[in-house]
C-alpha positions as CSV (number, residue, x, y, z in Angstrom):
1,X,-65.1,-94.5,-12.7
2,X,-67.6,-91.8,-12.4
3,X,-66.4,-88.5,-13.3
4,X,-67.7,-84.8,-12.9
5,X,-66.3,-82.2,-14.8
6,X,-68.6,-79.5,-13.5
7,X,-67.5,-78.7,-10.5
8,X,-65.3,-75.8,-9.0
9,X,-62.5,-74.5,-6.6
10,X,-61.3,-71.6,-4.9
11,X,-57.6,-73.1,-5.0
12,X,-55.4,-72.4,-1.5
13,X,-52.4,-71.6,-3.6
14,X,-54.6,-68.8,-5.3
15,X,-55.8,-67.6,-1.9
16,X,-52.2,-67.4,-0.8
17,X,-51.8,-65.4,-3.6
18,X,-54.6,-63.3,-2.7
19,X,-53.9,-63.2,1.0
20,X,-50.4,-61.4,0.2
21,X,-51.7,-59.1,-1.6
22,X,-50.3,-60.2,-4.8
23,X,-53.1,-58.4,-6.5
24,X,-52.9,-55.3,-4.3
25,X,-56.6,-53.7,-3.9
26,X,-58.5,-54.9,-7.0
27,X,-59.1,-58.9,-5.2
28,X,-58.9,-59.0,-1.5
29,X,-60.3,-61.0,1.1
30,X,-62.0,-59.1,3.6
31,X,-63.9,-60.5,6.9
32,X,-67.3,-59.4,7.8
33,X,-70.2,-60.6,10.4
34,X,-67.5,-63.6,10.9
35,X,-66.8,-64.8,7.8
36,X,-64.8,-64.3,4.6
37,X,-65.4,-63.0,1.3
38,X,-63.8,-63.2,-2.2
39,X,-63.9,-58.9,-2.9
40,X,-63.5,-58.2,-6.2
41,X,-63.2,-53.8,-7.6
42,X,-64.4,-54.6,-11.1
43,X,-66.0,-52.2,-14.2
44,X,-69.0,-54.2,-15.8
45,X,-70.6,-52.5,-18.8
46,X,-69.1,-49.0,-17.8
47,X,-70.1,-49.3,-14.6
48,X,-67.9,-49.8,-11.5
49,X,-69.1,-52.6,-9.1
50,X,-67.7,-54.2,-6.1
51,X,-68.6,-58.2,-6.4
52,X,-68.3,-59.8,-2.4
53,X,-68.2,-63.8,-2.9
54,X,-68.3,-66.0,0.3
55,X,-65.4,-67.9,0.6
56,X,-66.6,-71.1,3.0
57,X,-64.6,-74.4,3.1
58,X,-66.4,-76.6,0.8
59,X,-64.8,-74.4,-2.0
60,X,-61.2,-74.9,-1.1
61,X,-60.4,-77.4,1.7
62,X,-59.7,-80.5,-0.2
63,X,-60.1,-83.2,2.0
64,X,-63.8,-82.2,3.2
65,X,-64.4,-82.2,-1.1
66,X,-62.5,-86.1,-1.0
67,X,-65.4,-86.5,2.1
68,X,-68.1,-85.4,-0.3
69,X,-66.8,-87.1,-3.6
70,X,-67.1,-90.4,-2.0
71,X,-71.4,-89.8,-0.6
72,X,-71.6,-88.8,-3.7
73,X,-70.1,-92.0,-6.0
74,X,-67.5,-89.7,-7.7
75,X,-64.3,-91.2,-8.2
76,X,-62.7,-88.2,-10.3
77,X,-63.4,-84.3,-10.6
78,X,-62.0,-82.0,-13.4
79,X,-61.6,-79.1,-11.5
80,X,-62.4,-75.3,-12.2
81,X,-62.3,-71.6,-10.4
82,X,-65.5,-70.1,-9.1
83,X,-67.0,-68.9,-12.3
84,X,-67.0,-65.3,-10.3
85,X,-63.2,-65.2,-10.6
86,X,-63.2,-65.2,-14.2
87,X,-62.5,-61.1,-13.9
88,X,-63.1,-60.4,-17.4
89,X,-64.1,-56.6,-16.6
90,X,-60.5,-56.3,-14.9
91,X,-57.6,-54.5,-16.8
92,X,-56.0,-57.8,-19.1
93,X,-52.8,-57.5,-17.6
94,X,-53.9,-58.2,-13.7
95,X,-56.8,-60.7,-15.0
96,X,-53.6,-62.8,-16.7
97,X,-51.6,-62.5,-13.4
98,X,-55.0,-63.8,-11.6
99,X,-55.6,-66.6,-14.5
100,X,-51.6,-67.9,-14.0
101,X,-51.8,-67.9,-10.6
102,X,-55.1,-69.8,-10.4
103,X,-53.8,-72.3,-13.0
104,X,-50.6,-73.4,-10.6
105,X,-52.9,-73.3,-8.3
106,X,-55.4,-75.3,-9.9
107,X,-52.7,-77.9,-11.6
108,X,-50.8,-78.6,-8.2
109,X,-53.7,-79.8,-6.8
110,X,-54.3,-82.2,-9.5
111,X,-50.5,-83.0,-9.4
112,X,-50.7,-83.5,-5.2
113,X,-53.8,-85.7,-5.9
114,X,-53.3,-87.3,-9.3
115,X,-56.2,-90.6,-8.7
116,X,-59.0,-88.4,-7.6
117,X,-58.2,-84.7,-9.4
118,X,-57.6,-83.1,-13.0
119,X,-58.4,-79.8,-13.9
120,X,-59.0,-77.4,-16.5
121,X,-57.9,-73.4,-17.1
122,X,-59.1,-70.1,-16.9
123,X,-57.8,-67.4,-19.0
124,X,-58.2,-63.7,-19.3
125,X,-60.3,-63.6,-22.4
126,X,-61.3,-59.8,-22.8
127,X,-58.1,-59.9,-24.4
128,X,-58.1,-63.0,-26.7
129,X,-54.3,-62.9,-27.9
130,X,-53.2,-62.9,-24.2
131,X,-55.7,-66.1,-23.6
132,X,-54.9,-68.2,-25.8
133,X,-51.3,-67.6,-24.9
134,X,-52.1,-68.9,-21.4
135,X,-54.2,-71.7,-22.9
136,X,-51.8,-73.2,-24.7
137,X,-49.2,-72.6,-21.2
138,X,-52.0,-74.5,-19.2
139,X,-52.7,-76.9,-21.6
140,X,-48.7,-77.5,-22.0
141,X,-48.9,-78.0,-17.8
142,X,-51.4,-80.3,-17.8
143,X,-54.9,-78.9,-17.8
144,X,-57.6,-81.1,-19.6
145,X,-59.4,-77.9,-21.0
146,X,-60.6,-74.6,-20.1
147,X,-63.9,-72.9,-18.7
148,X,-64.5,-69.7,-19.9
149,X,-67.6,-67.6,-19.4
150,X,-71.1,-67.3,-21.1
151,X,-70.1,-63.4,-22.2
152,X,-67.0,-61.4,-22.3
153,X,-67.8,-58.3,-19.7
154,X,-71.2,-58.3,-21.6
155,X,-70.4,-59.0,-25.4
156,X,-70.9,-62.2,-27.0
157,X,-69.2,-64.9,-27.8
158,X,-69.1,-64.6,-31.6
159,X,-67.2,-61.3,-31.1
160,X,-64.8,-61.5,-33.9
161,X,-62.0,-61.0,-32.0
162,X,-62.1,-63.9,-30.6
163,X,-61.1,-66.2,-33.4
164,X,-57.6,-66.3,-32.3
165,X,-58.7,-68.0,-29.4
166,X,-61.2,-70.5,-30.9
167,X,-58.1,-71.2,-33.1
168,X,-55.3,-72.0,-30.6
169,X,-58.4,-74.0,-28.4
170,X,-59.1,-76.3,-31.8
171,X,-55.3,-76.5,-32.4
172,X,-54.7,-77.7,-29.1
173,X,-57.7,-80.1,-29.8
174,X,-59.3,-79.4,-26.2
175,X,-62.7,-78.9,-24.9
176,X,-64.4,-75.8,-24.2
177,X,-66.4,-75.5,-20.9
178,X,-69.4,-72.9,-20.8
179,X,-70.5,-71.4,-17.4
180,X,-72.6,-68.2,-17.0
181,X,-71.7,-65.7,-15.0
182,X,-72.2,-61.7,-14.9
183,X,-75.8,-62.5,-16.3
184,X,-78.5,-60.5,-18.6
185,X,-80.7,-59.1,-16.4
186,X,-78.8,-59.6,-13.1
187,X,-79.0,-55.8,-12.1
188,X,-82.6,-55.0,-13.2
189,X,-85.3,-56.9,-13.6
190,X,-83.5,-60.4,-12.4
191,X,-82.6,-58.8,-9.2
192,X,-85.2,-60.1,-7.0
193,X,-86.0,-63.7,-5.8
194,X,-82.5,-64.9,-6.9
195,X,-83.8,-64.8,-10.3
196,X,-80.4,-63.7,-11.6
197,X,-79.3,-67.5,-10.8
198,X,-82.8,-69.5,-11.8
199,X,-83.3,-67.7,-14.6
200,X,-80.4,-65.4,-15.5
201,X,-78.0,-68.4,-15.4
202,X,-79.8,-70.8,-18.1
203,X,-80.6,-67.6,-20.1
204,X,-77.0,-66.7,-20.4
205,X,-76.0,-69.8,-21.6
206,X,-78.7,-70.3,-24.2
207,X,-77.5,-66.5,-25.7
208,X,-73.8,-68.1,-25.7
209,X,-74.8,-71.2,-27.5
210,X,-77.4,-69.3,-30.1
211,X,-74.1,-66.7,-30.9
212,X,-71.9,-69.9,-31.4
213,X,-74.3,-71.0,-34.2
214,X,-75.9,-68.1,-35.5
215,X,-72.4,-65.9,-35.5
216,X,-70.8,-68.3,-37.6
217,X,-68.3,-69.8,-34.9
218,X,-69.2,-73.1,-35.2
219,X,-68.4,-72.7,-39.2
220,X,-65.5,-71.3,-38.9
221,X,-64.2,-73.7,-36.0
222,X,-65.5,-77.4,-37.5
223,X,-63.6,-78.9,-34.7
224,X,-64.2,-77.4,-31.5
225,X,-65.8,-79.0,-28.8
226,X,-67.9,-77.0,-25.9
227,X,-70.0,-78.6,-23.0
228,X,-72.7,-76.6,-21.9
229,X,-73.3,-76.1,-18.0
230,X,-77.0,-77.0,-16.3
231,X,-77.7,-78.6,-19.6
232,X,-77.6,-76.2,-22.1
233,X,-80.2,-73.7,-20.4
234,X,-83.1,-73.0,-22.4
235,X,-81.7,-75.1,-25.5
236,X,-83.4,-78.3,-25.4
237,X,-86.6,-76.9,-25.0
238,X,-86.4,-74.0,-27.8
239,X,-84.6,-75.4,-30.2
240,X,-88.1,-76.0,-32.3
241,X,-88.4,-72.2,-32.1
242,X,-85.0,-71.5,-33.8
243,X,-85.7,-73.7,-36.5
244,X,-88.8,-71.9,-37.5
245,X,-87.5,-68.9,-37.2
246,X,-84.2,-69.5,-39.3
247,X,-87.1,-70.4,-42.1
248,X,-89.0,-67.2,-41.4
249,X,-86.4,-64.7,-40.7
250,X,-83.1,-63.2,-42.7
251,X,-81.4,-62.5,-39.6
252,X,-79.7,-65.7,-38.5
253,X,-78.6,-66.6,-42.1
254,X,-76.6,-63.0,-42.1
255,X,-73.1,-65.1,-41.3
256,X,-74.0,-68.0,-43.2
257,X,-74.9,-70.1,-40.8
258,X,-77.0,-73.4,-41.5
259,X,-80.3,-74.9,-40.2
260,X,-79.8,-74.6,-36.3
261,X,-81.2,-78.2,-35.9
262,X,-77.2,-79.1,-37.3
263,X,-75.3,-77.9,-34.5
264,X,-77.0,-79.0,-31.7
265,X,-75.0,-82.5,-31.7
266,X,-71.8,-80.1,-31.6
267,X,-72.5,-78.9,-28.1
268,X,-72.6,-81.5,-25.2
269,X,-74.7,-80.7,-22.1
270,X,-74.2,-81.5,-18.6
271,X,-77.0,-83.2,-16.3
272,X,-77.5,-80.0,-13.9
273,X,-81.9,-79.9,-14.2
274,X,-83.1,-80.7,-11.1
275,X,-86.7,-82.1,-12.6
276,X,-86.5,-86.2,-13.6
277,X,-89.0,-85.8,-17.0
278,X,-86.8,-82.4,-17.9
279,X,-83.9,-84.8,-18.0
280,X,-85.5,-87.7,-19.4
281,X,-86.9,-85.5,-22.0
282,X,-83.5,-84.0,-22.7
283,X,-81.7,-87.6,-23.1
284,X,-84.2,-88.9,-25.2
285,X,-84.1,-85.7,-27.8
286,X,-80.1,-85.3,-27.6
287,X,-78.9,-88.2,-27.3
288,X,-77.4,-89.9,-24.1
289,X,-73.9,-89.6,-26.2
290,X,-74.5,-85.6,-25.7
291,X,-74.8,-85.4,-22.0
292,X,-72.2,-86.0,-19.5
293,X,-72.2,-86.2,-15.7
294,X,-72.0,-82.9,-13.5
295,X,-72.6,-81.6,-10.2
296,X,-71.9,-77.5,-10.0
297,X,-70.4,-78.9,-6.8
298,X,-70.1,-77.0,-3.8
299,X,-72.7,-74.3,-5.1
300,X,-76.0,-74.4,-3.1
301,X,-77.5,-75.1,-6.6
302,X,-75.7,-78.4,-7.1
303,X,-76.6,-82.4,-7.0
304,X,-75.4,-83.3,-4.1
305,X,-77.0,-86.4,-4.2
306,X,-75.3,-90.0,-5.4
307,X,-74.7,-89.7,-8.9
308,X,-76.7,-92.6,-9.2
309,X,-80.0,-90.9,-7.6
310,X,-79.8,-87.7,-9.4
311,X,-83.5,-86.8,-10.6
312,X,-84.3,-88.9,-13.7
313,X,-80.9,-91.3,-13.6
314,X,-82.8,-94.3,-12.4
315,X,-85.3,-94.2,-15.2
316,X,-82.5,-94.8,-17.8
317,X,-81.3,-98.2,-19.6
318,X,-77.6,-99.0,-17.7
319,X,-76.0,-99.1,-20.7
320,X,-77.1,-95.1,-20.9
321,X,-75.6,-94.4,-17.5
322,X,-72.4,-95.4,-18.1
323,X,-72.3,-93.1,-21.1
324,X,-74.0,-89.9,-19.0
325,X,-71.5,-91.0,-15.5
326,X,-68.4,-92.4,-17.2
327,X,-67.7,-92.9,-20.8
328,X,-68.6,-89.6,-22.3
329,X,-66.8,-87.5,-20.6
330,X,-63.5,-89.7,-20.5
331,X,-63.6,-89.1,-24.9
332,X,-64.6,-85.4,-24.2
333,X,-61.4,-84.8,-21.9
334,X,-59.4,-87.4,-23.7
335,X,-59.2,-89.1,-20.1
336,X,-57.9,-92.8,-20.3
């Protein structure tokens, strides 16, 4: 049973939601040169911003996704929002009305197609309290997990103030998936060539793993577990570089943190390269016990492909497959 927990939904109870104006003008959905778009009134680093997202079938109708799941060899998804509808710069209290009613959304879907759909939580995490409130309500409804972003309206992820969350997510014993969005870079120099996706989106998640282990979160939280999106970013490939420079340099020991080379085997990291030796390389130096299967489906960016032909799948033993397409993430998501 192939699974892929990195994929996402705009869920049609949510865009009922949005539809009658539940959220009044801060999310609407507005139609322009015939089609629809997600339109989000947001404030990101003091600066007000209108965010327009496409809203096209693939991300909510559910029987085209069934379609697509079956080309593609997957017999389960764990879904999750549109990383764009995190709305972390939104006041808390609209962002927690937007979280719950993504989270119904999200887990009567799983409910109304319990063999092919699970799912995991968003939360409104600029205010940490209020999150891991609605954490532990998803969790209690049947989510597997939660996605949260690679930054919090632009600060970091070892931001003190959120170690009430890290606490109620390692209570609850669930896993933490990591997917940039609101990117460094994205309004300056990124701006161009979609550079705020090909490289702004593996950036962002390298800065949120390096502030896991450098920050001290990963010390103070033993037993978390996170799974990195589009395998880790930059990680795999400059990990050599932090080492060093945790020899060299005072900064990164300021919180007590150890060698960087002993938490990489506490993140896992998704399959999402595009290049065959990138992801060979990345097996053999992680471990094919750290990577698990995923697709970023329906973004343009995805494998679409069979899970079987992804770039570099082929070239591993069987017995590594199954743990990459099947077996890892069932213990990450505590999937039976």
């Amino acid at each position: 049973m192939v699974i892929d927990p990195h994929t996402h939904i705009v869920p049609s109870g949510f865009l009922e939601d949005v539809r009658n104006k539940a959220f009044g003008d801060t999310v609407t959905i507005q139609n322009a040169d015939g089609k629809e778009w997600i339109v989000t009134k947001s404030n990101v680093l003091g600066k007000s911003r209108e965010l327009r997202n496409i809203l096209t079938p693939m991300y909510y109708e559910v029987d085209l996704r069934l379609k697509d799941m079956e080309r593609m060899g997957v017999s389960r998804q764990i879904l999750s929002v549109s990383p764009s509808l995190t709305f972390y710069s939104l006041d808390k209290s609209i962002t927690n009305d937007l979280a719950q009613s993504m989270n119904d959304a999200l887990i009567e879907i799983s409910n109304n197609n319990s063999s092919d759909f699970s799912c995991m939580a968003t939360v409104p995490l600029q205010d940490p309290e209020l999150a891991a409130v609605e954490l532990e309500r998803a969790i209690k409804n049947g989510h597997l997990g939660v996605q949260i972003a690679s930054n919090v309206a632009g600060k970091n992820l070892d931001d003190p103030n959120l170690d009430v969350f890290w606490q109620k997510a390692q209570d609850l014993g669930i896993t933490i998936f990591i997917h940039p969005i609101d990117t460094m870079g994205a309004a300056d120099r990124l701006k161009d060539f979609y550079l705020r996706n090909f490289i702004g989106n593996p950036l962002d998640t390298t800065i949120a793993a390096a502030c896991l282990i450098f920050g001290g979160v990963l010390d103070r939280f033993p037993n978390l577990n996170f799974l990195l999106s589009h395998l880790g970013g930059f990680l795999p490939w400059i990990r050599g570089r932090w080492e060093h420079g945790y020899g060299e340099r005072r900064e990164p020991k300021v919180h007590g943190s150890k060698n960087p080379e002993e938490y990489i085997n506490r993140f896992f990291y998704d399959t999402i390269i595009h290049n065959s030796d990138s992801f060979e390389f990345a097996v053999k130096t992680l471990g094919s016990e750290r990577v698990v299967y995923g697709t970023d489906y329906p973004a343009d960016m995805a494998n679409h492909e069979n899970c079987r032909e992804i770039p570099g799948m082929s070239k591993l033993e069987e017995k590594q497959q199954n743990e990459i397409l099947v077996e890892n993430v069932r213990k990450l998501f505590q999937i039976t």
